[in-house]
Residue, then its C-alpha position, 0 to 999 in steps of 0.5 A: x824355066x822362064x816359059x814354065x813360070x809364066x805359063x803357071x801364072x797365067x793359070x793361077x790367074x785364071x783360076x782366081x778368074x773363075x772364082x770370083x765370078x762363081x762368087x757372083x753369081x751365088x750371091x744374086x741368087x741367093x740375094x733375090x730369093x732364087x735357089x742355089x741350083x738355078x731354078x725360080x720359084x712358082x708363082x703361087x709362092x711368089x703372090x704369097x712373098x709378095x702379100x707378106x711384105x706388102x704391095x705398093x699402094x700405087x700399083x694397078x690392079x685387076x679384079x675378076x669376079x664370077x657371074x654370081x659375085x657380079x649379080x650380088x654385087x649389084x654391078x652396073x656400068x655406064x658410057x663416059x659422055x662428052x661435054x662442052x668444057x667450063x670453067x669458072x670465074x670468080x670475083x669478090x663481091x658486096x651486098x646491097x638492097x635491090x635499089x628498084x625495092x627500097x621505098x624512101x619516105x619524106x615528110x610532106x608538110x614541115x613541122x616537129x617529130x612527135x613520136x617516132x613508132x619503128x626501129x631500124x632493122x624493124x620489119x613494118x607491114x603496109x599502112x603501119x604508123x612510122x611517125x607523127x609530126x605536129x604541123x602548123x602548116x597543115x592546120x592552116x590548110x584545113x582551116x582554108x579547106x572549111x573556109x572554102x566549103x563554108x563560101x561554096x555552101x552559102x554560093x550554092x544557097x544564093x544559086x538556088x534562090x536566084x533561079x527560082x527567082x528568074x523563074x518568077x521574072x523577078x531577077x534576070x538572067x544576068x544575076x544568075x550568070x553572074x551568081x552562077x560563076x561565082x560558084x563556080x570559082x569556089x567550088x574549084x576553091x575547095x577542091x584545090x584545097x581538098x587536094x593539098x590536103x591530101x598532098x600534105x598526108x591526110x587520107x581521103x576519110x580524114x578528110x570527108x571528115x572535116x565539116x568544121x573547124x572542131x575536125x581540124x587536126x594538126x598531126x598527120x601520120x606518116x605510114x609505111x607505104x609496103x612491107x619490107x624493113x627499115x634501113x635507114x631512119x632519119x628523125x627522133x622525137x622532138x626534131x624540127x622537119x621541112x617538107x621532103x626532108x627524108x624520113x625513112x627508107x623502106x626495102x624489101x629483102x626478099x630479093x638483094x644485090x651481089x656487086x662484084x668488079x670485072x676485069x676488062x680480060x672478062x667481059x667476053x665471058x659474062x652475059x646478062x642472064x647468065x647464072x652465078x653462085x653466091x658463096x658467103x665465106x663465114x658461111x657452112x651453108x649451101x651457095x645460093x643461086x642468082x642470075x646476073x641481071x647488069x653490067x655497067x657500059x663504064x669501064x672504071x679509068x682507074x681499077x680497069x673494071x666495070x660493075x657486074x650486078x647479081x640478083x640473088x633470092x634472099x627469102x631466108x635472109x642469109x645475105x646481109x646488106x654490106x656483107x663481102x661475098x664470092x661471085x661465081x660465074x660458069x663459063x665455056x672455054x671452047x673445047x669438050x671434056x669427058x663426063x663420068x658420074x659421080x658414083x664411078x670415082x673412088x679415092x685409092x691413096x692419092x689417086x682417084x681411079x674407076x673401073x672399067x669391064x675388060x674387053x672379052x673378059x666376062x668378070x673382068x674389071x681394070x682399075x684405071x687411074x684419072x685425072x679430075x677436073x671440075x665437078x658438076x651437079x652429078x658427074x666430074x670431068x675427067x681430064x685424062x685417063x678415060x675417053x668418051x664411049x668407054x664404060x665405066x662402073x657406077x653402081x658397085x664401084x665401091x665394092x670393087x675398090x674394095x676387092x682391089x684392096x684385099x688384092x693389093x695386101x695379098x688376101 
């Protein structure tokens, strides 16, 4: 009795063996959409499934078009090209006047501001008045001047007379000589005096003008000595002035100055010549484009820097002195990157992608996921993902994205 027991129990343990396992495999059958006699289900079934609940925006796709749907297309491929890798270095930066350009007007003569003609900010022109000064002094050097010219007048008089006189042996050769130094000296008289004249502010009419003292002046006119703007002025009505006291400074903003500071980790990286971008950061404008015209020899003891200077074209008057802007300079790191142009990227989700002709597949295209780098004027660089010599779709990248789409939702 004891060995029929447990032979009957090791069976009814097998059994329940059997029907467990059997429970298993029904239930993943039925649980991943097989049916219960074991078989699977078509593919087409399955693109349909699949369409249904949706396909990962994530997953790669391949299109295949016919020739005729290639041509409608426009479709056009390209090789991805090698490039020396760049990569760019940016510093902080202020705006100056180019200091070559900026004109600083002084008084020459010492006197009292009368009227004062220009603003600051204002934009003058070449010989436009800026101010008038009343001066004691220049009137005192216009009545030497006329003194001068009365003396040399009377000189070259007598210097006629004895002439004619030693002509008739009536005066002798040494009056003459003596006559004739005496008009000389004077005559040096009037053209030193003429000269501080000129040196003082009046113009050369001004003065071939003066024959006698009712032409003696006592104002002279400071004039703006090219176009540009007034940045800075110095003097108002009524102020006491000293000759070469600073009156106005005069710049032409045509062309400024981008002051940024480079770490010493830099240098080798910048040249003089080299090309830069100037971004103001309040600005939706586009950058504009300068060229790095000095580096200082110096290095700061203190920051650990150097002054790195940018002259930048300024004809619409976008940069303002004192503004802060970025600098931006292009360098190369020593290596080469693959190039593709601008037109073969396409965005899909959160990756960018291009499309690529399957080899011996007429029709055929792979979407192919990359990595970018910097962008260029019409290409970005692709990090990883595409190698230099594969082609790449340009013109028509967008409709295949577009077809991979419908691809994706099951259409």
């Amino acid at each position: 009795m004891t060995r029929k027991h447990v032979v009957q129990g090791v069976g009814a343990i097998a059994l329940i063996v059997v029907g467990v396992v059997a429970g298993v495999t029904w239930t993943e059958r039925h649980g991943r959409g097989q049916p219960a006699g074991g078989g699977t289900i078509p593919a087409g079934s399955a693109g349909v499934q699949a369409g249904r609940e949706g396909v990962k925006s994530d997953e790669i796709v391949e299109v295949t078009l016919t020739r005729e749907a290639v041509e409608r297309a426009g479709i056009k491929t390209t090789a991805a090209r090698s490039a020396a890798a760049s990569a760019s270095l940016t510093v902080p930066g202020t705006v100056m006047s180019n200091a070559y350009r900026d004109t600083k007007m002084n008084a020459l003569v010492g006197g009292v501001v009368r009227q004062v003609a220009v603003e600051l900010g204002a934009s003058v022109t070449r010989g436009q008045p800026l101010t008038v000064i009343f001066s004691a002094e220049l009137a005192d050097a216009q009545t030497k001047y006329v003194a001068a010219q009365a003396m040399l007048s009377a000189d070259h008089q007598k210097l006629e007379r004895t002439q004619s006189l030693v002509a008739l042996g009536a005066a002798s050769r040494q009056e003459l000589e003596e006559i004739t130094a005496i008009h000389t000296g004077h005559e040096t008289e009037v053209a030193a005096a003429r000269q501080r004249l000129l040196l003082l502010g009046l113009g050369p009419d001004d003065v071939s003008r003066l024959t006698d003292a009712s032409h003696v002046v006592s104002e002279v006119t400071v004039r703006a000595p090219a176009d540009g703007v007034v940045i800075a002025r110095g003097v108002n009505p009524g102020q006491v002035v000293s000759a070469g006291q600073e009156l106005f400074t005069v710049t032409d903003l045509g062309t400024v100055w981008a002051i940024g500071d480079l770490y010493e980790k830099d240098f080798p990286a910048v040249r003089v010549g080299s090309d830069a971008t100037v971004t103001v950061p309040v600005s939706t404008g586009a950058p504009l484009r300068g060229r790095v015209a000095y580096i200082d020899p110096r290095v700061d003891p203190a920051t650990r820097t150097a002054k790195v200077r940018v002259e930048v074209p300024n004809k619409g008057g976008d940069l303002r002195l004192g503004m802060y802007v970025t600098l931006s300079f292009e360098t190369r790191s020593g290596g080469h990157v693959t190039l593709v142009p601008r037109d073969a990227v396409q965005t899909v989700g959160n990756r960018n992608v291009v499309y690529v002709p399957v080899e011996g597949g007429d029709g055929r295209f792979a979407e192919r996921v990359v990595k970018l780098g910097a962008a260029r004027e019409d290409s970005f660089e692709v990090l990883d993902g595409l190698k230099p010599g594969e082609f790449v779709v340009t013109a028509g990248s967008f409709f295949l994205r577009a077809e991979a789409g419908r691809t994706r939702s099951g259409g």
